[in-house]
Structure formats: structure tokens, C-alpha cells
C-alpha positions in Angstrom: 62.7 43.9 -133.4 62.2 40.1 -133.1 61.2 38.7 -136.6 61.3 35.6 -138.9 63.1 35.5 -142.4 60.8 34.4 -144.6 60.5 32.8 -148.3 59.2 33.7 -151.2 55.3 33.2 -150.9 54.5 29.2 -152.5 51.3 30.6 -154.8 50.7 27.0 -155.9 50.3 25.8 -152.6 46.7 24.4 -152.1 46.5 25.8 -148.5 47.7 29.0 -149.5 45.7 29.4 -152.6 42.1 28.7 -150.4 43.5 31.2 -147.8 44.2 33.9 -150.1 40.9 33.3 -152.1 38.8 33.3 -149.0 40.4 36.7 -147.9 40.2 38.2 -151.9 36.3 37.2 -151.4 35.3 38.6 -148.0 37.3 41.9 -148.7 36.0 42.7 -151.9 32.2 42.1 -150.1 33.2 44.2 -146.8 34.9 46.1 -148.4 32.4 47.4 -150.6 30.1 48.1 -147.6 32.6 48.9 -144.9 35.0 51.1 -146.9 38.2 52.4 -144.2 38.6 55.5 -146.7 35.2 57.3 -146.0 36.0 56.4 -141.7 39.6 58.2 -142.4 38.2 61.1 -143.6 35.8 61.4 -141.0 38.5 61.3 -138.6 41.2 63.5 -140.7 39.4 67.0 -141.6 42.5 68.4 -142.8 43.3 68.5 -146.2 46.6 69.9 -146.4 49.4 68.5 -148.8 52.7 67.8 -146.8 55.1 70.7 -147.9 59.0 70.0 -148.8 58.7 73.0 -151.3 61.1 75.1 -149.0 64.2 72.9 -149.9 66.5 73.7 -152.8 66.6 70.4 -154.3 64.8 67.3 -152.9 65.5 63.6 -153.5 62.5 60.5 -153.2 62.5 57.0 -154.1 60.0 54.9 -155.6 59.5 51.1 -154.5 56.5 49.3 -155.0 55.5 45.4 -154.4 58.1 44.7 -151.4 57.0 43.0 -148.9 57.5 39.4 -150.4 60.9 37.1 -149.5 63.4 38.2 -147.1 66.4 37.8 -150.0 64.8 40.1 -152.6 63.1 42.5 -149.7 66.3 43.0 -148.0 68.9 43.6 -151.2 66.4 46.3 -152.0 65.8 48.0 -148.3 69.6 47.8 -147.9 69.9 49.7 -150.9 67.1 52.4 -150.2 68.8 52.7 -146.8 72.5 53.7 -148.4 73.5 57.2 -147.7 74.2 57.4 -151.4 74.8 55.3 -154.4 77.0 56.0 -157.1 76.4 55.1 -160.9 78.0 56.2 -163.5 80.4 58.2 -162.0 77.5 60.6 -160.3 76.1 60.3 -156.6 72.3 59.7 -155.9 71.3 61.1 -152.6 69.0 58.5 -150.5 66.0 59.9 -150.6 64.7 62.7 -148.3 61.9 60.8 -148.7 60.5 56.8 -149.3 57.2 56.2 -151.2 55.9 52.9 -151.3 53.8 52.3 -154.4 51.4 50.0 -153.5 51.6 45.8 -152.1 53.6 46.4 -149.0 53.2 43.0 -147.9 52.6 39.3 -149.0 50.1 37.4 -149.5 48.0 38.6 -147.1 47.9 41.7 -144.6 48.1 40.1 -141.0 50.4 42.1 -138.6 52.8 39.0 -138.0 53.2 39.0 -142.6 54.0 42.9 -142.2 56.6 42.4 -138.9 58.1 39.5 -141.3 58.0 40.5 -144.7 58.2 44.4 -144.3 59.0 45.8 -140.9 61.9 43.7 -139.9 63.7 43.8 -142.8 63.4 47.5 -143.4 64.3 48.0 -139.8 67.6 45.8 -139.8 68.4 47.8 -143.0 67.9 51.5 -141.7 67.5 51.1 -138.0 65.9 54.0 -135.8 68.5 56.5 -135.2 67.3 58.5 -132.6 70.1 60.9 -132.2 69.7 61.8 -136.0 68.4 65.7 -136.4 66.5 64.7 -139.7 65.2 61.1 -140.6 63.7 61.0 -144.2 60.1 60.1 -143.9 57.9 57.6 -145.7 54.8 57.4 -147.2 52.4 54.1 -148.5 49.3 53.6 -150.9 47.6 50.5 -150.1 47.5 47.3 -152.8 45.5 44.8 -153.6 47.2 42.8 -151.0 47.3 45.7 -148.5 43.4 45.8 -148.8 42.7 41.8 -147.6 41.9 43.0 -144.2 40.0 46.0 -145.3 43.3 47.9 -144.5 43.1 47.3 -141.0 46.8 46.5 -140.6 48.1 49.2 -143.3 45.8 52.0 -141.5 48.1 50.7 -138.0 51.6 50.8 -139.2 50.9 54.1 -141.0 48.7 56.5 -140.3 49.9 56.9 -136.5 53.3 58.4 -136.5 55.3 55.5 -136.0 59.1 54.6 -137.2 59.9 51.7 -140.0 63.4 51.7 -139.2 64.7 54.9 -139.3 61.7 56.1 -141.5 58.9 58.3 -140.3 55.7 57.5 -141.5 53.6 60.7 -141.7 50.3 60.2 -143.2 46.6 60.4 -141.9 45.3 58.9 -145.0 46.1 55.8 -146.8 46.3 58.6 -150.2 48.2 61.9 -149.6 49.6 65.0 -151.9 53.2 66.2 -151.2 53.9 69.5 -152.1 57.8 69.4 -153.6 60.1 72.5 -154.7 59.1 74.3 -158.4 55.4 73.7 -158.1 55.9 69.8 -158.6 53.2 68.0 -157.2 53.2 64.2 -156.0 49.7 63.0 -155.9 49.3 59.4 -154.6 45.9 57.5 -154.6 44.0 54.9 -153.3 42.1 52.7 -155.9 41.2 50.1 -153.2 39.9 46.5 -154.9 38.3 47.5 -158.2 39.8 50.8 -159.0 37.8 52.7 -157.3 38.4 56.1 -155.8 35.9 56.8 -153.3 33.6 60.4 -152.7 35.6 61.3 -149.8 39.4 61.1 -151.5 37.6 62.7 -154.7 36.6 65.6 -152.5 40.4 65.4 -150.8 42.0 65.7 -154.1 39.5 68.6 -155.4 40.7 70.7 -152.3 44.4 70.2 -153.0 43.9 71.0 -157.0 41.8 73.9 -156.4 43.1 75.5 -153.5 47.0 74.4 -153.3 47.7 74.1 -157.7 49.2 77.0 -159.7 48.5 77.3 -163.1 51.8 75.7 -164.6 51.9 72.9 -161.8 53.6 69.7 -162.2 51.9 66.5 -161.1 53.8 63.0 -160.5 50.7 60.5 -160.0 50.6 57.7 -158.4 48.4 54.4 -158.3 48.9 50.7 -157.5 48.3 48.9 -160.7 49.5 49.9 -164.4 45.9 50.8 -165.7 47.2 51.5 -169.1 48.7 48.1 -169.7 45.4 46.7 -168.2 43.7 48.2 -171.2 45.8 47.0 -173.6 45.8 43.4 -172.5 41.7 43.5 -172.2 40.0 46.6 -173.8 36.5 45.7 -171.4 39.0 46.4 -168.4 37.7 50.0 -167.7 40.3 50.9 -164.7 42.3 53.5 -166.9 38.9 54.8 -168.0 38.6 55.7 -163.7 42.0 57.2 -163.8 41.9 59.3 -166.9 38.1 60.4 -164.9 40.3 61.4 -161.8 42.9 63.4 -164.2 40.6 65.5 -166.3 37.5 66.2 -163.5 39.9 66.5 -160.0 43.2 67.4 -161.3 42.2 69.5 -164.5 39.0 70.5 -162.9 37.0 70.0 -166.3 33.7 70.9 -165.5 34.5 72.8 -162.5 33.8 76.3 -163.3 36.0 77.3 -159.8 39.4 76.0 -160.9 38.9 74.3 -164.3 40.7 77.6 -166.1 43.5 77.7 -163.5 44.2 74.3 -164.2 43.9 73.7 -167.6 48.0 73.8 -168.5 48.9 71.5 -165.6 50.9 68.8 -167.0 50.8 65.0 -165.7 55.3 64.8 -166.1 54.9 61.0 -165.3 52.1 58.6 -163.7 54.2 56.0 -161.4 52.9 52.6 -160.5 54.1 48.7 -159.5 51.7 45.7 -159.2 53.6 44.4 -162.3 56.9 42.9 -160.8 59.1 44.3 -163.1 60.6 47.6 -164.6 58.5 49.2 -168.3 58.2 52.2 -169.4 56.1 53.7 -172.0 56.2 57.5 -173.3 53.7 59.6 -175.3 54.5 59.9 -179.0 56.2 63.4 -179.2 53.9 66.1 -180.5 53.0 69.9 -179.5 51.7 68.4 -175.6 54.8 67.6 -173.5 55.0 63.8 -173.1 54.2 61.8 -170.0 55.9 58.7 -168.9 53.8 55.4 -167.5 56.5 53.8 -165.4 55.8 50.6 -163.8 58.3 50.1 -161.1 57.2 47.2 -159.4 60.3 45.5 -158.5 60.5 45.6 -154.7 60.9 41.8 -153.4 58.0 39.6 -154.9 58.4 37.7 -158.3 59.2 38.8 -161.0 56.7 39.4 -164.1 57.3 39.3 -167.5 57.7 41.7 -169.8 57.9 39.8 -173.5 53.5 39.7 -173.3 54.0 44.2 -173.4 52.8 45.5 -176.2 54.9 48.3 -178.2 52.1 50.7 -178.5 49.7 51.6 -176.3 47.1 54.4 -175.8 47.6 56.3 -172.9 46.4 59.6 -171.4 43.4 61.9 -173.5 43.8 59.1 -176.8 47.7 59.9 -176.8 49.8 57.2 -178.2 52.7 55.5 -176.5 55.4 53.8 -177.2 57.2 50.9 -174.7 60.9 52.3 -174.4 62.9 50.3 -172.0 61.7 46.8 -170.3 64.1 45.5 -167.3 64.4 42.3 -168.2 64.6 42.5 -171.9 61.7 40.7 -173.7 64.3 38.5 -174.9 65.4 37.6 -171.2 61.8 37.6 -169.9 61.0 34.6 -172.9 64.1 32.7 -171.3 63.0 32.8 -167.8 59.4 31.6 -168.8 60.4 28.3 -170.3 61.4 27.9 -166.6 57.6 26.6 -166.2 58.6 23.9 -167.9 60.0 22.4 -164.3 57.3 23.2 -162.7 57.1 19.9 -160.6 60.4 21.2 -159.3 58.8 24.2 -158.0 55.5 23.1 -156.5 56.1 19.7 -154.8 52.6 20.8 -153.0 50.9 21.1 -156.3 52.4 17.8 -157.1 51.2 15.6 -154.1 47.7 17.6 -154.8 47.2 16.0 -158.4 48.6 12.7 -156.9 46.1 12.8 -154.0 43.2 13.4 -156.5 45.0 10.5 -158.6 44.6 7.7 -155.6 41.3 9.4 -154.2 39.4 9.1 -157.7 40.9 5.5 -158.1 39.5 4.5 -155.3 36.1 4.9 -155.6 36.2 3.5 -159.1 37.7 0.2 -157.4 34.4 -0.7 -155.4 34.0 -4.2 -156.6 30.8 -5.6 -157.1 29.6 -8.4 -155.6 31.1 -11.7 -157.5 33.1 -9.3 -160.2 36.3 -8.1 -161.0 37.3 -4.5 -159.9 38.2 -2.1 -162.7 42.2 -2.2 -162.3 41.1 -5.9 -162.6 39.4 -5.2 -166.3 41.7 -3.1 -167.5 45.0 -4.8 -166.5 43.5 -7.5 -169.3 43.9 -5.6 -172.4 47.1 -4.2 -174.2 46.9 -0.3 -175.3 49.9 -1.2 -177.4 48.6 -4.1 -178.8 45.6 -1.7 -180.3 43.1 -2.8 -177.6 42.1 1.1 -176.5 38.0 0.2 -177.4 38.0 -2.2 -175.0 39.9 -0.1 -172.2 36.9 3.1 -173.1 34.6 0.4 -172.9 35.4 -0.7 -169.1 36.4 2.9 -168.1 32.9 4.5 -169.7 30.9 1.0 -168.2 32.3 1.6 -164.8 31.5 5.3 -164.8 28.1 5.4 -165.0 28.1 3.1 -161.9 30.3 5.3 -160.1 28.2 8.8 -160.5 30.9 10.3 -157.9 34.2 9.4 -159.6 32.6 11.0 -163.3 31.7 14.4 -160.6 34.9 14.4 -159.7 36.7 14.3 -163.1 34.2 16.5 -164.5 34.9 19.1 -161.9 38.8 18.6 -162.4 38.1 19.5 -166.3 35.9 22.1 -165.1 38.0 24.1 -163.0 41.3 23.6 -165.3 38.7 25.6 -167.9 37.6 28.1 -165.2 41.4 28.5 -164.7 41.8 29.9 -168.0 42.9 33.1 -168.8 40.2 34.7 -170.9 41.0 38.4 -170.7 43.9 38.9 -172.2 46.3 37.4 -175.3 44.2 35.8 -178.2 40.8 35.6 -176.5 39.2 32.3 -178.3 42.5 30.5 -178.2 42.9 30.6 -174.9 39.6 28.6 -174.5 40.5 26.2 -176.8 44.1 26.1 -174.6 41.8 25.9 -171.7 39.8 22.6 -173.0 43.2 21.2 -174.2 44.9 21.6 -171.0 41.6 20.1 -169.0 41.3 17.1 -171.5 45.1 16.2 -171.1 44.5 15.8 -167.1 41.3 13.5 -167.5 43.4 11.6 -170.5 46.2 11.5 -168.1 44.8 10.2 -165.1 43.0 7.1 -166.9 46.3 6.3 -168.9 48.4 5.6 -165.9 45.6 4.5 -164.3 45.5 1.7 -167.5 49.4 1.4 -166.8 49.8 1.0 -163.6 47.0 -2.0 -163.6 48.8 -3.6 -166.7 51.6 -3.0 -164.8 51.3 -4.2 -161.5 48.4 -6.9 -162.3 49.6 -8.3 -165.4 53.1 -7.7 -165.5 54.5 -8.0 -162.3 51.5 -10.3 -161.2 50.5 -8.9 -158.0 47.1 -10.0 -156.7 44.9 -6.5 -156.9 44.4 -6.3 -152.8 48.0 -7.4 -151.7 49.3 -4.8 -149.4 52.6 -4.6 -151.7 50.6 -4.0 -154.7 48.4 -1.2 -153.1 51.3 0.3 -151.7 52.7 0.4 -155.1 50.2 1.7 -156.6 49.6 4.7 -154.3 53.2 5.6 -154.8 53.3 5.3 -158.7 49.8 7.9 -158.6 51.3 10.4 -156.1 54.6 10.5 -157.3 55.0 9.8 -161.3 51.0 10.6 -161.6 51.5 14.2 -159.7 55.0 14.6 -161.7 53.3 14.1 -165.0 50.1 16.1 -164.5 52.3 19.0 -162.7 54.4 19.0 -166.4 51.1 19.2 -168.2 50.0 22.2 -166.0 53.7 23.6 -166.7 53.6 23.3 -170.2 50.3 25.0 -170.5 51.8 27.5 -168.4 54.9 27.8 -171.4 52.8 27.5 -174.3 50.1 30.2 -172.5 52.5 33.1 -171.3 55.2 32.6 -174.6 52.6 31.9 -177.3 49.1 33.3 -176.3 50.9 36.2 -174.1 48.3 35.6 -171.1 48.4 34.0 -167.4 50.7 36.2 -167.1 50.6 36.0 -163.1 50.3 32.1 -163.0 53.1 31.4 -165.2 55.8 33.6 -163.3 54.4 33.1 -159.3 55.2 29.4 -160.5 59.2 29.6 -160.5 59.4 32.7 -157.9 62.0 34.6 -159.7 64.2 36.8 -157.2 65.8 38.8 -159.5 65.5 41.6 -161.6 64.4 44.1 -159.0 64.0 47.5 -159.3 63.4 51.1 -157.3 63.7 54.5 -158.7 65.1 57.7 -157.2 63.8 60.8 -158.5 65.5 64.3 -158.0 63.7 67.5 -158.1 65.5 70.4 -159.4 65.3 74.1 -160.4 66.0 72.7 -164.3 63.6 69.9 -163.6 62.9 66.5 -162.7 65.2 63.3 -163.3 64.7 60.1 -162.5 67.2 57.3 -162.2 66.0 53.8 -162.8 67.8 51.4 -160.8 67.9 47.3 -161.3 69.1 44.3 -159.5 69.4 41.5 -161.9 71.0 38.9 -159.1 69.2 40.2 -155.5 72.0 38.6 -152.5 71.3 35.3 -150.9 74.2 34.9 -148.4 72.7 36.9 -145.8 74.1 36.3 -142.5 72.8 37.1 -139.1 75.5 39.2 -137.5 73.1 41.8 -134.8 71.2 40.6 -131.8 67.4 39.1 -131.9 66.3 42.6 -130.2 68.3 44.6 -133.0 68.6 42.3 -136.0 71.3 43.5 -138.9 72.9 40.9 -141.4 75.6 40.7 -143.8 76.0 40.1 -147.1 76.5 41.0 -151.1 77.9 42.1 -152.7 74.3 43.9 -154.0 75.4 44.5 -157.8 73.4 47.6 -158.7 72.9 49.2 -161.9 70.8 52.0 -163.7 68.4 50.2 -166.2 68.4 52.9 -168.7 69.5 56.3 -169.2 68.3 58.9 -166.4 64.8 60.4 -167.5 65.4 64.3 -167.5 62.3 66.5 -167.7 63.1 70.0 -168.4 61.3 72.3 -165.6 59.8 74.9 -168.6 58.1 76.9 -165.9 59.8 78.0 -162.7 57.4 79.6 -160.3 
């Protein structure tokens, strides 16, 4: 299939960020009155898990938050689509089947971002064999991002039998149960926009717990966003209360005098999740319960996230404590990388022609001139700020504002919105405000300090007349580009001092840089002696990609893909064989 290789999504790009925020908006609306789940299970009566319990042993893998840059998406689908993969001296069969865990596509659902940033690349990977007797097949919960359309595009690509690549998509619902050898149980769901699982998939999952469960059954759960940490970061965010609800009154039954005794020793093995872009794993404190693991495995082709603002304990499942065992990359590395934000002009050259523009727009309504008087780049290019004559700069600057009621809007709504930017609801709570003024203040400073400058400059200096065409020239230059460079540093090193001191904006400050690496998947083998899964990184995904198919059948070359596994394999013992 014909598609486009495309870059890592620009988050700091003014277009992109009113785009995105305009679909985030109508979504959650719609999507609160026109919800696709309760129309899917209208149209799908049958609640039936998907059975692989007949095989002997079965593999899956684990990917979650793919659908991002060709370079990271790619390394990973060429990975997934190996027959095998050998680490350690043992081979890992590909997987008999794919789960995707959530943000399948970036930034925003429409079918051309999935044929770009999902389908082709998973199709030049693993193209459609159609001679092959078995093709493993592959199964999606929606994301955030997945859910900007109200899942229009997710529901299309699959729910309806279709291929990606040589994976068959096999679902009717965008949340399913698969039934896998020694009673283990994968149950996937669908949290939509605000962590909510709606009547119809509550009544789905009931069916499956009551009627399909055995007393000793195993359950590997899976949701799009890593609740647990959620909770830890802000104790008001009440998404893992939702989930622990869905555990203990579907799963367990509690309260359900039909199934609640059957049900009661089912044991949650692991809870599986990405959202987060990168690999962290936290497991209950031993005691007499059999521990779970919260694995957040969300290293599938966006940015990465860091992993330095985790916490070393957390409270996980029924008040259990937990303890943060492995992060991929290292807290140490993930501190490294953020200083990173330090060049953030480097990064965002929109971001920097943004503050510029506001620089020269601002400037030049404070530059009206009255009738008979001297302009303000006229008053100010009179007085010294070295020479200790700041009173007399505030004193034109404050004189002039109250003339010029829609310059003082418009820095009042800059220092507004830097504050609104803020990150309240997580790290040290009443520092970040104070951050939050800080960082606001430093842009208004800013902008009349070079404003001051480049009048001294230009004016007194260099003695340009104020309307020559050479000196406005000048000056528009000297705002866009060293007045956007500056102000993009002073966003960048609110960025640094936010996400390494106050351990919050923990989104802003690492979509900034774009970080390919430090991918991750996992593949999971279910045995008669239990379950093991294999963590496996990509610190370095491959950028050399080269074009070698045809523009009907794509396929590219490339690598090496230098492959590891992030930690020791995670075995848990099968204590009950059915």
C-alpha cells in the first residue's frame, strides 16, 4: 500500500497544538453523548471470549503507543514481525498473537494518520502472506488519541475482518476477552476519555466472568493509561479508583450473589498498560496474596517519557503496596535526557517564530505615536538601563500602557496562559504555581527588556531614524529571531527546572525533544508451569531506512535493530493447572 514516511509529531507547533485541542474538546463533548461502545454492542450480541485454550503453549506480544514516527514505528513492527528473536541464548517465538495496548495512532485519528503512521509501516514490515495456513491475529484497545474521532476510524480498521499486514484483526468490539491455555484469561478494556467503562462493556465483562471464569482463573488486564501511577502523581485523580471498581464488582463478582463465590480466588497475575512512553514496572510487596505486576509498556514509536518523576512505592490493587523494580531508561538516564529541554529553541523553530511574532505584533501597537510626540522606542531609546536609569524606562512603559488598553490585554493574556499552562496536579503542588508566575513574569520582563535594547540599540546607538525601512527591518528581525530564541530558552528552562526539580509536566517537557529511543514491547509465553514475560528494549531505534520494494508493496532496509531484554524474564508459577 501507497503511504507517506512520516516524522515524529511537532507538539509545540501552534497549528498542531489548536488542531489537537479542538479535536480533545469536541470528543470529550460527543463523546459523552454519542458513545460508539453502547452502538457496538447493539450490533455485536455475542459475548464470547476468543478461545486459543486448545494450544499447548501460546506466545503474544504487547505494544502500546505506536503509531507515532516512521523511524521508531518501523524498528519496532520489524521486530514484532521476526519469526523469532533470540536473547540470551533462548528463542522467543513471534507471537501467535499481537495486542496493541492503547494510542495506535498520532496525534489525531484521521484514516490518512493511520495509513501513515500505522498501517503502512506494519504492512511493509509483515506483509499479507496469503499462501500462509496460519497468520497470527491482532487485537486493539482504543487510546486517548484513538478516541478523537469518537473511534470512528479505530471501529473501521478493526472491527471488520480486515489484514494489517499479515495480521488479522478479529474483534467486534473495541474491548475483548481471549481465552488462553491453563485458564489464563486476557481481559482488555475500553476506558474511553475519562476512564470510563460504559454499562454495555460492564455487562460484556459480567458475562465472560460469570459464565466463561473457573474458580482458580488467571486474568492479564489490560487498560490504556497506568492508573496506578496517575494516583500517585495526584491523589484527586480517581481513574484507578474505576479500575479497582471493575476488578472487585465484574471480575471478582463482589456483590454478585451468582458468581461472587466462584470467583473469589481469581488472581489478577499482571495489569498491562502504555500511555506512558516508556518501560516501569512495579510489584506488590510479597505477603500471603500472590503478587501482581503493573507494567507500563508504552514504548511503541512516540516519545519517550521519563521515568526519574516515578515514585518507589506506590499503592496498588485492594491497598496493596508496591514497589517500582525496573525503569527502561534508568532514572539516572531519564534525568540526562531531560536537561535536553534546555535546547529547546533547537527543537521547536515554530514555537520560536510564535514568541517572535507576538514580540513585533505587541510592539507595534505600543508604537502608535501621538499626534506631535515621540513613539515609545523613541522614549525609551533615551535612557541607559546600565547607567541605573530603569525608573524612568517603568515610567514610559507603565505611561504608554494605559494608552494602549490592547497591548496590556495582550501581555496580560501571555502571563495568563503561561500560568494556565502550569502543571498543578502533580510534583509539589504550591511550587509549581509559584514556578508557574515565575515563568509568566520572565516572558513579560523579557519582551520589554529587548524591547528597551533594541530601541537603545538601533535609535541611540547605531542612530537609525525610528521609521527608516532599515531600522524597522532590523528590528523585526532582532524580535523574531534573538526575541523568539530567548523566550523559547525561558520556556525550556522552566521545562528543566519543572520535570528534574518539581517532577511535573511530565508530557510537556519530553514531547519537546521527541526522543526516539528507548522503545519497548513485550512478549509473553503461556505455559503449563506458567506465565513469563520477556521485556524487550530498543535504546537506539534505526534511522537508515531505505526504500528498497515498490510504491504498491513498500519494504525497506536497514539496522542493524540492536535489541535487548530490559530485565530478567518475569516467571509466574502456574500454582493451579486446570
Amino acid at each position: 500500500m501507497k503511504f507517506e514516511r512520516k516524522p515524529m509529531v511537532n507538539w509545540y507547533d501552534p497549528k498542531q497544538l489548536a488542531f489537537t485541542s479542538v479535536k480533545t474538546v469536541l470528543s470529550s463533548v460527543f463523546g459523552n453523548f454519542a458513545d460508539r461502545r453502547e452502538l457496538q454492542a447493539a450490533l455485536d450480541q455475542d459475548c464470547k471470549p476468543f478461545d486459543y485454550s486448545k494450544k499447548e503453549a501460546l506466545w503474544f506480544d504487547y505494544i502500546s503507543d505506536l503509531g507515532d514516527g516512521f523511524n521508531s514505528t518501523y524498528t519496532m513492527a520489524s521486530l514484532l514481525a521476526r519469526e523469532e528473536l533470540e536473547l540470551r541464548g533462548k528463542i522467543l517465538k513471534r507471537g501467535d498473537v499481537l495486542i496493541m495496548g492503547g494510542d495506535e495512532v498520532y496525534p489525531t485519528p484521521e484514516n490518512i494518520e493511520y495509513d501513515n503512521r500505522l498501517r503502512g509501516p506494519y504492512t511493509a514490515a509483515f506483509p499479507k502472506d496469503k499462501k500462509a495456513i496460519e497468520r497470527p491475529d491482532v487485537f486493539a484497545i482504543p487510546g486517548n488519541h484513538d478516541w478523537y474521532d469518537g473511534l470512528t476510524n479505530f471501529l473501521r480498521l478493526f472491527t471488520q475482518k480486515r489484514s494489517l499486514g499479515n495480521w488479522k484483526t478479529q474483534q467486534n468490539r473495541s474491548y475483548f476477552a481471549l481465552k488462553l491455555p491453563y485458564d489464563y484469561w486476557v481481559i482488555a478494556i475500553d476506558i474511553q476519555l475519562n476512564a470510563d467503562i460504559d454499562y454495555p462493556q460492564i455487562c460484556f465483562f459480567k458475562k465472560i466472568a460469570k459464565e466463561h471464569f473457573n474458580a482458580n482463573s488467571k486474568v492479564i488486564l489490560c487498560t490504556s493509561e497506568p492508573s496506578w501511577v496517575y494516583k500517585s502523581f495526584d491523589t484527586k485523580n480517581d481513574s484507578f479508583d474505576r479500575l479497582q471498581f471493575f476488578i472487585d464488582k465484574v471480575l471478582l463478582g463482589q456483590g454478585e450473589k451468582d458468581y461472587e463465590e466462584k470467583n473469589k480466588s481469581i488472581n489478577i497475575e499482571a495489569i498491562l498498560t502504555g500511555d506512558l512512553h516508556h518501560y516501569a514496572r512495579y510489584e506488590t510487596i510479597k505477603d500471603e496474596t500472590k503478587p501482581c505486576h503493573f507494567i507500563t509498556a508504552g514504548g511503541g514509536g512516540a516519545f519517550m517519557h521519563p521515568t526519574h518523576t516515578l515514585k518507589e512505592e506506590i499503592i496498588g490493587t485492594h491497598e496493596r503496596k508496591a514497589e517500582l523494580k525496573k525503569t527502561f531508561p534508568s532514572k539516572s538516564g531519564s534525568t540526562k535526557l531531560s536537561l535536553l529541554n534546555l535546547a529547546f529553541p533547537f527543537f521547536s523553530l515554530t514555537m520560536l517564530l510564535f514568541f517572535g511574532t507576538y514580540n513585533v505584533f505587541t510592539t507595534w501597537i505600543l508604537q502608535t505615536k501621538p499626534t506631535g510626540g515621540e513613539s515609545l522606542m523613541e522614549k525609551l531609546s533615551e535612557f541607559d538601563l546600565f547607567q541605573g536609569e530603569l525608573s524612568q524606562i517603568l515610567s514610559v512603559i507603565g505611561s504608554n500602557l494605559l494608552h494602549f488598553p490592547t497591548a496590556l490585554f495582550l501581555n496580560l493574556l501571555l502571563f495568563a496562559g503561561l500560568i494556565l499552562f502550569t502543571d498543578t496536579s502533580s510534583g509539589k503542588k504550591k511550587l509549581n504555581y509559584i514556578a508557574g508566575v515565575i515563568h509568566g513574569l520572565l516572558h513579560v520582563i523579557n519582551f520589554y527588556f529587548l524591547l528597551w535594547l533594541f530601541s537603545y540599540m538601533n535609535l541611540t546607538v547605531w542612530g537609525l531614524e525610528v521609521d527608516n525601512g532599515k531600522q524597522i527591518a532590523l528590528f523585526t528581525a532582532e524580535m523574531v529571531v534573538l526575541g523568539g530564541f530567548i523566550s523559547c530558552l525561558i520556556f525550556g528552562l522552566y521545562l528543566t527546572v519543572s520535570v528534574s526539580l518539581l517532577k511535573n509536566h511530565i508530557t510537556e517537557a519530553s514531547s519537546s525533544y521527541r526522543w526516539e529511543g528507548y522503545k519497548n514491547f513485550l512478549r509473553i509465553s503461556v505455559t503449563k508451569e506458567g506465565l513469563t514475560i520477556y521485556p524487550i528494549g530498543v535504546k537506539n531505534v534505526v534511522s537508515n531506512w531505505k526504500e528498497v520494494g515498490t510504491e504498491k508493496n513498500p519494504r525497506f532496509e536497514g539496522g542493524p535493530i540492536n535489541y535487548e531484554l530490559i530485565e530478567d524474564p518475569i516467571f509466574i508459577k502456574n500454582e493451579k493447572i486446570s
